[in-house]
C-alpha positions as CSV (number, residue, x, y, z in Angstrom):
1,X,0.0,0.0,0.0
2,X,1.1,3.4,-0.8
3,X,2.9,5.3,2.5
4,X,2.8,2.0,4.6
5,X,7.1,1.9,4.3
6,X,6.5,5.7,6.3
7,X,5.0,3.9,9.5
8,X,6.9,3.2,12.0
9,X,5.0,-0.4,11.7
10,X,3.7,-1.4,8.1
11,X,2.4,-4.7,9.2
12,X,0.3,-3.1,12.1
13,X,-1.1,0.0,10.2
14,X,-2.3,-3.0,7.7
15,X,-4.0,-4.7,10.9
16,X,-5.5,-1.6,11.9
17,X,-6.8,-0.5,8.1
18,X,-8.1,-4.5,7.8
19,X,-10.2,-4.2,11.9
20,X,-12.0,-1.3,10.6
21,X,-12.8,-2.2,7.6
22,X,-14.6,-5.6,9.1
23,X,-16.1,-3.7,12.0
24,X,-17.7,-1.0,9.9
25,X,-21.1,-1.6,8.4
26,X,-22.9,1.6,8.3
27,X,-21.8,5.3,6.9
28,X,-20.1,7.4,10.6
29,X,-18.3,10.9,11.0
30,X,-15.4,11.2,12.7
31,X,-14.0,14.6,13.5
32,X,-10.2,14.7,14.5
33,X,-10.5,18.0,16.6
34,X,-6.6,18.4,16.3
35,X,-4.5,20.3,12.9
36,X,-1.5,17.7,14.0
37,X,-3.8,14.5,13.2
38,X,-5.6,15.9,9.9
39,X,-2.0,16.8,8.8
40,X,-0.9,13.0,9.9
41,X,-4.2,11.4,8.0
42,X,-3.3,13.8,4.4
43,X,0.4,13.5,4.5
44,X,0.2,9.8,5.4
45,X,-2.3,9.1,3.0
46,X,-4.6,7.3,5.7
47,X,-7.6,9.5,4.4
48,X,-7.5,7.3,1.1
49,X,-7.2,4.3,2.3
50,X,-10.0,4.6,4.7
51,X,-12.9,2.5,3.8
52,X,-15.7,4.7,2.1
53,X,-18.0,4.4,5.2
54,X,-15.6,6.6,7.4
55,X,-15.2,10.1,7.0
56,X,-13.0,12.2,8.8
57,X,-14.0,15.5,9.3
58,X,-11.3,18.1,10.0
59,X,-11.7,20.4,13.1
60,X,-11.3,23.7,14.2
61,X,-8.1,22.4,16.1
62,X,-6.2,25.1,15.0
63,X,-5.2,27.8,17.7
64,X,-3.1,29.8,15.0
65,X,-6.0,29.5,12.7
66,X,-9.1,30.4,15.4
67,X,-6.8,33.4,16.3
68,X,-9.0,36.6,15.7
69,X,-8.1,39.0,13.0
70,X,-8.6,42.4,15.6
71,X,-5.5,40.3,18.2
72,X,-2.8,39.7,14.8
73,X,-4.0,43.9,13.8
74,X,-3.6,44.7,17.3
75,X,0.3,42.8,17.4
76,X,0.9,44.2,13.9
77,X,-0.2,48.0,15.8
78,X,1.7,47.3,19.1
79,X,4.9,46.9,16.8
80,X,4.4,49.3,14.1
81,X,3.4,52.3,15.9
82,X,4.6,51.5,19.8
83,X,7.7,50.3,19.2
84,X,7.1,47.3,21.1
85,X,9.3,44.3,20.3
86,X,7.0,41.8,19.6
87,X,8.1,38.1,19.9
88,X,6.1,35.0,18.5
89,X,6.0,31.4,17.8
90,X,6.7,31.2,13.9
91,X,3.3,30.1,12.8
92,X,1.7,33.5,13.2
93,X,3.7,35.2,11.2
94,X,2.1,35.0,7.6
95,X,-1.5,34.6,9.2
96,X,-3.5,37.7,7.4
97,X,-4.8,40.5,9.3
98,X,-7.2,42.8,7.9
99,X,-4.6,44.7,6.0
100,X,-1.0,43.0,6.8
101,X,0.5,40.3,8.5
102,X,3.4,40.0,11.4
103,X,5.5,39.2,8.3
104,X,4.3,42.4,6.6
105,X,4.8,44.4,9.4
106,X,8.7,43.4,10.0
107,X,9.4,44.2,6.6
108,X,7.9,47.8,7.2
109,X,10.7,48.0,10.0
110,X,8.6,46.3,13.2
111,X,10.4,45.1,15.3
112,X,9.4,41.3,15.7
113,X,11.0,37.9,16.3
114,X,10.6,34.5,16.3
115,X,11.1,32.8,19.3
116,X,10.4,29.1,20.5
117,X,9.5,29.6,23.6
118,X,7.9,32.7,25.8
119,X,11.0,32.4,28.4
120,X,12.9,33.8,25.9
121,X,10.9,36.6,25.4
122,X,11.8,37.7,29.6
123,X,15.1,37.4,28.8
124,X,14.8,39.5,26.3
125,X,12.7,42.0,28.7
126,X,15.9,41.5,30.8
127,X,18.8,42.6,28.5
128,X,16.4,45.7,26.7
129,X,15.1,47.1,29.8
130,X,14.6,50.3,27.7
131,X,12.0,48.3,25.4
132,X,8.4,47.3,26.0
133,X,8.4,43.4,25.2
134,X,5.0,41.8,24.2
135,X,4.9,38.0,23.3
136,X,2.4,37.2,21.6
137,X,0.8,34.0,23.3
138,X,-1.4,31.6,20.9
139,X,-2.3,27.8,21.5
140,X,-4.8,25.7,23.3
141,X,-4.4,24.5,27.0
142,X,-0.8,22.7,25.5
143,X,1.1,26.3,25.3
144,X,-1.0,28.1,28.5
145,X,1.6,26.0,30.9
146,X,4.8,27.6,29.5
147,X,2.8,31.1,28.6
148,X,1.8,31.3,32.1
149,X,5.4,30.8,33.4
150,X,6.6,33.4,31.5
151,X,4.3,36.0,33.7
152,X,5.3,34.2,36.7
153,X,8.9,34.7,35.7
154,X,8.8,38.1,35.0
155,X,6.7,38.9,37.8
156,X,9.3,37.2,40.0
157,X,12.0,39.4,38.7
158,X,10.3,42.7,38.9
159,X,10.3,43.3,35.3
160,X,7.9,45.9,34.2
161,X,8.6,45.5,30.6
162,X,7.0,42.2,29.7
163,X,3.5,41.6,29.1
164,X,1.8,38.9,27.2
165,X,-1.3,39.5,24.1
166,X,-3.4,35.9,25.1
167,X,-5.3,34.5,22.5
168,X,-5.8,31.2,24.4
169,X,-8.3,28.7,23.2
170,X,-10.0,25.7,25.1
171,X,-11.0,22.3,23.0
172,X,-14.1,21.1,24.9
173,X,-16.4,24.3,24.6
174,X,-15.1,23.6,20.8
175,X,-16.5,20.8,20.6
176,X,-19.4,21.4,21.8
177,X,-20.0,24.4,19.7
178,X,-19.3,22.1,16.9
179,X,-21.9,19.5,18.3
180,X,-24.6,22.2,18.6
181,X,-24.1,23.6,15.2
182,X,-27.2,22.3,12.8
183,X,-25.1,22.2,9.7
184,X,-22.9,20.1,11.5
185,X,-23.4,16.0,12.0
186,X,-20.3,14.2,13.7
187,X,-20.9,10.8,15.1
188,X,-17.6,10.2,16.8
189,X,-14.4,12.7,17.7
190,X,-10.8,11.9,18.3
191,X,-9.8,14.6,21.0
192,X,-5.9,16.5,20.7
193,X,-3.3,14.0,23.2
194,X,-1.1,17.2,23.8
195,X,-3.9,19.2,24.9
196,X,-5.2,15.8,27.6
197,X,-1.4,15.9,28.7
198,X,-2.2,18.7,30.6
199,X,-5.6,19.0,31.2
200,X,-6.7,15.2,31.5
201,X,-9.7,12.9,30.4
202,X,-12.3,14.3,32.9
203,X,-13.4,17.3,30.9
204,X,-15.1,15.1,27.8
205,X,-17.2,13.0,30.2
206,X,-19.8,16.1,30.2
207,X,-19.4,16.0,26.7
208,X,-20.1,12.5,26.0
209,X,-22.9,12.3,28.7
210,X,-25.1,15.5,26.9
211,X,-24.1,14.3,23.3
212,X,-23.7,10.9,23.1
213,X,-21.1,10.6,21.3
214,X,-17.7,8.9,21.8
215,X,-14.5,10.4,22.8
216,X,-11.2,9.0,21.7
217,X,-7.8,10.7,23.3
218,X,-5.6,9.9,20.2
219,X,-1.9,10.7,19.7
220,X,-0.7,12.4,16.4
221,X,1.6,9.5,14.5
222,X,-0.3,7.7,12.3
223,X,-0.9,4.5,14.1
224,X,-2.0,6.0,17.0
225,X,-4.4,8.0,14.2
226,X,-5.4,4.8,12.9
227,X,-6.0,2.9,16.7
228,X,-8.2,6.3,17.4
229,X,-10.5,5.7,14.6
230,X,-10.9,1.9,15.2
231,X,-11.4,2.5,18.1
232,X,-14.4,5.4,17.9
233,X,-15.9,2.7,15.1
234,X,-16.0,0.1,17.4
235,X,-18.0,1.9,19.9
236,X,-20.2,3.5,17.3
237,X,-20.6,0.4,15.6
238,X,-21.7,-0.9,19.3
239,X,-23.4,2.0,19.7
240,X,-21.2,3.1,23.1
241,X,-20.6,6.5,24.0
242,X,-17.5,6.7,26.5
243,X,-14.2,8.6,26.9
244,X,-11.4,5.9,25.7
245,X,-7.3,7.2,25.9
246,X,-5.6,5.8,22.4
247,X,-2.4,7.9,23.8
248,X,-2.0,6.2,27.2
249,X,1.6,6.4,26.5
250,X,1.7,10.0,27.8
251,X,-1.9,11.1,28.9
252,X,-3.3,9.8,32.3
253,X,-6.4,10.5,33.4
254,X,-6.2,13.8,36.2
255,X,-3.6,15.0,33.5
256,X,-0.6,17.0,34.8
257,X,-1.3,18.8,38.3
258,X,1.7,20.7,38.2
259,X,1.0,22.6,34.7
260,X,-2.9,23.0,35.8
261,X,-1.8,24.6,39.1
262,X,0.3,27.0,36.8
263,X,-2.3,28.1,34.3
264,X,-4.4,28.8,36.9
265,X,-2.7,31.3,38.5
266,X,-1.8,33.3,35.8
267,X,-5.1,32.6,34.3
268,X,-9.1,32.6,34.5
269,X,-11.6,31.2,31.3
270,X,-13.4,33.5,29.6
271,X,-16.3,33.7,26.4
272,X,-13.8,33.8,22.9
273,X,-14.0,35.0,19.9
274,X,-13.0,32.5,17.4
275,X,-11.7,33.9,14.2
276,X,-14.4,32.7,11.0
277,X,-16.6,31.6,14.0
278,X,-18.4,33.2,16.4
279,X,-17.9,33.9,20.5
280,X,-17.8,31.1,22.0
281,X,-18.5,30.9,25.7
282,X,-16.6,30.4,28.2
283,X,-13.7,28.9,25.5
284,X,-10.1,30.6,26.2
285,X,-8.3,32.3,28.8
286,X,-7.4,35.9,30.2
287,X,-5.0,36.8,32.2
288,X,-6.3,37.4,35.9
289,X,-6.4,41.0,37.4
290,X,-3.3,39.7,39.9
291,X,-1.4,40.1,37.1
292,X,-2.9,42.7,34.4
293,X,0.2,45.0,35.0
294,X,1.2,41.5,32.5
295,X,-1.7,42.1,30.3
296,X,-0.9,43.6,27.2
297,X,-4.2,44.0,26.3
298,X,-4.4,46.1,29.7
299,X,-0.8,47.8,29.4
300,X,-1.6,49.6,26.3
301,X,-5.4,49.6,25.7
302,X,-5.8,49.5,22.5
303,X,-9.0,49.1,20.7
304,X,-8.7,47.3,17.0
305,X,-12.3,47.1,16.0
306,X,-13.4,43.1,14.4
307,X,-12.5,43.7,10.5
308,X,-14.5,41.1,8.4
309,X,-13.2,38.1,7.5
310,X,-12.1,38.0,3.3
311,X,-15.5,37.1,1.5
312,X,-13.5,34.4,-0.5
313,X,-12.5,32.6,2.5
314,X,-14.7,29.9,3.9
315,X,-12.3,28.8,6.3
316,X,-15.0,29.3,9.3
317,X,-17.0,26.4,7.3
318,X,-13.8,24.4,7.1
319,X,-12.9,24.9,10.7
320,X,-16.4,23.8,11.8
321,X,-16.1,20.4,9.5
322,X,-19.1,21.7,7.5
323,X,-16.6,22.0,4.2
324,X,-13.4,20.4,3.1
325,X,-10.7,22.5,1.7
326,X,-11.1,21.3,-1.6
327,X,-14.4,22.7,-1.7
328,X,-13.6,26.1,-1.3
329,X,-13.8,27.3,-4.7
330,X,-9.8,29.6,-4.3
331,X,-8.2,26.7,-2.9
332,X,-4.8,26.4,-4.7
333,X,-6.0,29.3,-7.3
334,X,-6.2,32.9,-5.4
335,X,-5.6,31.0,-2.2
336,X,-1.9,29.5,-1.6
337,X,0.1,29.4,1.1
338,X,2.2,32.2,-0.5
339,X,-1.0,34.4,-0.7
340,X,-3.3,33.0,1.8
341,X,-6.8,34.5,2.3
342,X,-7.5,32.9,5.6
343,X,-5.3,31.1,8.4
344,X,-5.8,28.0,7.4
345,X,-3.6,28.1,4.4
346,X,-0.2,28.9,6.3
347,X,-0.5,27.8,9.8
348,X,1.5,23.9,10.1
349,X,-1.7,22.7,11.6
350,X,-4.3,24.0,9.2
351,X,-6.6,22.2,6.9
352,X,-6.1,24.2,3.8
353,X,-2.2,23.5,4.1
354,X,-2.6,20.0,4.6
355,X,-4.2,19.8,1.5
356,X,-2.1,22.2,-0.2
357,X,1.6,20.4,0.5
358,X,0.2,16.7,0.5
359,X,-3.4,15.4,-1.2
360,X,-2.2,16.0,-4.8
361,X,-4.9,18.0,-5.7
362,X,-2.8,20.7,-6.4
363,X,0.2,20.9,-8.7
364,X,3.3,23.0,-7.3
């Protein structure tokens, strides 16, 4: 089979592909909630050799790509015209803002770097005590851990030039937006391992409880991909609803303390705004008052008004699972990943670029 001599097991990822085939019998939606596992089913080729009854359904699993467009204008402002220096995980850079993005903007003169991690970003508060630092802080619960830190850090130190710009999402109040969405009809989900690695299993029992609809923790490499989805069919196919953890390896059940304990000091859920969505409540985080002198959002109160979203972009249809890329009717033509029209397209977990760089629907 085409891609099996990529796995790290051929002969198992056959096994796998053979169980679900025999156990399936009737058409079922799975959604993998996480950009890492739809770029491991397109780049591994598992979404063709699925049997016809399974479809995956790609979710909005994306924190670079669910990042509003007022938080990138209001980085793209904070460098531009306060001469902030504005640090950032590498995926944000070519996201679009209403105008420019963060890549844009450096070439205009801002002043903004790449980092790969937000400790960095205090010591650069250290050594430019003469410069306001911002870092720009984007991911699910997985990143919150290390963004949080980075408060604690400089707090601990006295700096008063570091602050953070949060744009933290949370998966479940995802997926339940997704499972209360009419246009949308998932029968099954794979849930995100990193993001269980902190926060644990106990937060999709709710889930499956209200919906009825099973749960699978799943790891990103493609036989844990392909042991998720055998084993959400099993249960569908027995018609079971429970939480199950594919990625045992590394996620246990209360998750890790010691990272909740952090995120929770520095900071408190609040309703998000989803970029091509809608607010969602009670889905991110905000930094708490204790530390708002940390708050970027606070320190220089700023208001970017919401810009619409580019009329050719569907990627808020995508995001829900209501569309695949190929659908959109720019994909690969006005819409690459070196002119995207919506986050999707450039992030390394988005749908759009999965499809791009791997299905061979587009020639390069």
């Amino acid at each position: 089979m085409k891609y099996m001599s990529e796995y790290r097991d051929p002969e198992l990822a056959k096994q796998y592909l053979e169980e679900i085939k025999n156990t399936v019998t009737q058409n079922w939606k799975v959604m993998e909630v996480c950009g890492g596992q739809t770029h491991s089913l397109v780049k591994n080729g598992i979404i063709d050799m699925l049997p016809k009854e399974v479809e995956m359904i790609h979710g909005p699993g994306c924190p670079v790509c669910v990042t509003p467009l007022h938080l990138i204008d209001k980085a793209i402002y904070l460098a531009l015209e306060k001469n902030v220096i504005l640090c950032s995980f590498g995926d944000m850079l070519r996201v679009p803002g209403a105008d420019k993005s963060l890549l844009e903007a450096k070439a205009e003169g801002g002043d903004i770097r790449i980092l790969y991690s937000p400790l960095e970003a205090v010591k650069i508060a250290e050594d430019n005590p003469d410069r306001e630092i911002v870092f720009f802080a984007v991911g699910f619960e997985t990143t919150a851990p290390a963004n949080a830190l980075s408060v604690i850090h400089a707090h601990r130190k006295g700096l008063k030039n570091y602050s953070i710009l949060a744009s933290h999402v949370l998966v479940p109040p995802a997926i339940e937006n997704v499972m209360e969405d009419p246009d949308s009809h998932i029968d099954g989900f794979l849930a995100a391992g990193h993001v269980c690695t902190i926060m644990g299993n106990f937060e999709y029992y709710p889930l499956v409880e209200k919906y009825k609809v099973p749960i699978v923790v799943t790891g990103f490499e493609p036989l844990d991909v392909l042991q998720g989805i055998l084993m959400v069919v099993r249960q569908l196919e027995s018609n079971k609803a429970e939480v199950e953890n594919q990625y045992a390896r590394i996620v246990r059940e209360e998750g890790n303390i010691e990272a909740q304990k952090i995120i929770y000091d520095v900071f408190e859920i609040t309703d998000r705004l989803w970029r091509g969505m809608e607010v969602i409540p009670m889905s991110g985080y905000k930094v708490k008052e204790k530390y708002a002198d940390f708050d970027a959002t606070i320190k220089f109160d700023v208001n970017i008004p919401e810009a619409e979203e580019n009329q050719d972009c569907i990627a808020g249809e995508i995001m829900k699972g209501i569309k695949k890329p190929f659908q959109c009717p720019e994909f690969g033509k006005k819409c690459k990943p070196t002119n995207p029209l919506g986050a999707p397209m450039v992030s390394t977990e988005g749908a759009c670029a999965a499809y791009f760089h791997y299905s061979g629907l587009v020639e390069h």
